[in-house]
N, C-alpha and C positions, 0 to 999 in steps of 0.2 A: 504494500500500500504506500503510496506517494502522500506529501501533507503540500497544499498549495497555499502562499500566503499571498494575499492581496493587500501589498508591500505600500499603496499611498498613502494611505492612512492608519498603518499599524502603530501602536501606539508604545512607544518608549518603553513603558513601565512592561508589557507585557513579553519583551523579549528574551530575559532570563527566564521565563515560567519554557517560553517555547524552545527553546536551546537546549533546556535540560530534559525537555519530553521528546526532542529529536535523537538526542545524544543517548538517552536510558533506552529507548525502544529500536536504533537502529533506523530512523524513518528518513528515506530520500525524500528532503523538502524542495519544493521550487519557489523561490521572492521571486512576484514579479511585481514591477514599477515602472513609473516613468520617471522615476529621480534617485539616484544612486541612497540606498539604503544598506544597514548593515545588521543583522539579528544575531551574527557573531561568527566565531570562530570553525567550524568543522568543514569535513571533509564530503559531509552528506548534504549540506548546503549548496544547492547554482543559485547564480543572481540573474535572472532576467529584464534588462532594462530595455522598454518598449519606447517606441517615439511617444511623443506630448500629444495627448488625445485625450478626449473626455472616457473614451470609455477602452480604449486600448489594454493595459492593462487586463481590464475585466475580461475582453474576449479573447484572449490569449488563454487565461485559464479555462476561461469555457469549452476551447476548443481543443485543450487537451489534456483536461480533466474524464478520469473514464469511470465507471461503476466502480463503490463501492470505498472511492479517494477522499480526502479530506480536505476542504477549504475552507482556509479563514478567511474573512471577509465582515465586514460593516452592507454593505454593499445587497441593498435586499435583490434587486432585478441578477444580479450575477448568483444569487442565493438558488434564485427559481429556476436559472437555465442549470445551476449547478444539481437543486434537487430531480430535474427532468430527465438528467441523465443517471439518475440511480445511483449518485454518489454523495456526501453529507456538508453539511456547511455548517460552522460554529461560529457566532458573532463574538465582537470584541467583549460585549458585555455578559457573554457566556450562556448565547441563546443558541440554541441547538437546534436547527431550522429542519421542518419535516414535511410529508407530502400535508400532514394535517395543518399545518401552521401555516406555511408561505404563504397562501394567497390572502391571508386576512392581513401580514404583513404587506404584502404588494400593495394592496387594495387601500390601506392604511397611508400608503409611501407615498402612491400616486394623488390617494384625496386632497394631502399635504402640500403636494408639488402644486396641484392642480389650483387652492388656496393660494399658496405662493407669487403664483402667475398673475392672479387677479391683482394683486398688488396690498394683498394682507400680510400684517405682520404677524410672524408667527414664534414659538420661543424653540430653539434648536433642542437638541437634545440637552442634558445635564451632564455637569462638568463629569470625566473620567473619576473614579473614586477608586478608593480602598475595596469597597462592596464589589464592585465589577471586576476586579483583579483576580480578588476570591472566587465570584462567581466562575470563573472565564477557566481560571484554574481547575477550578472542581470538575465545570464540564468537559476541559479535556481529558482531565484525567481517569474520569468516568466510560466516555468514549474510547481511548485506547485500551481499559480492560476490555472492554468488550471484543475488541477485534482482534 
């Protein structure tokens, strides 16, 4: 099993938790980005850096993401092509994204966006915490016993 991260927006604090669950279990990961990133040291780590696109990145891992693979990602629309292809997507804040979840997340993402447009202001998400780390933690760690 491969772990894909979707490198633009990963978050600082979370890189130690994912190094050492690369490192303990052996997992070929792939970063990809469009801006030179770094989640650390090993041998099981490629860096994929994509040209400057809004969604680059994203489709890179969609496209070579296959059943049963792991993506990290914020990122709900790469979440839903990532769950179509029968393989799992774990949010930063340690949401564990499934065929039963995704679309009320989509659905949710899009209504937002779609507010947005109109030209309402809306409040982004809440600052990264202590609680999400944990979170994010727990459910990888959960996840990899399983597989």
């Amino acid at each position: 099993m491969r772990v894909f991260i979707d490198g633009d927006a990963f978050p600082n604090l979370l890189k130690p938790i994912v190094l050492r669950a690369i490192e303990k279990k052996s997992l070929e990961t792939i970063v990809v980005s469009n801006k030179k990133i770094f989640i650390g040291e090993s041998n099981l780590i490629t860096y994929h850096l994509v040209e400057q696109g809004a969604d680059a990145a994203d489709n890179l891992i969609a496209e070579m993401v296959v059943e049963g693979e792991l993506v990290i990602t914020a990122d709900i629309p790469l979440a839903d092509k990532v769950i179509a292809k029968k393989a799992h997507a774990i949010d930063h804040r340690g949401e564990l994204y499934s065929t039963e979840n995704i679309k009320q997340y989509l659905a949710m993402r899009n209504l937002m966006d779609e507010i947005r447009s109109m030209g309402e202001m809306t409040r982004g998400p809440a600052p990264f915490s202590k609680k999400d780390i944990h979170a994010f933690s727990n459910q990888l760690q959960k996840f990899l016993a399983k597989v």
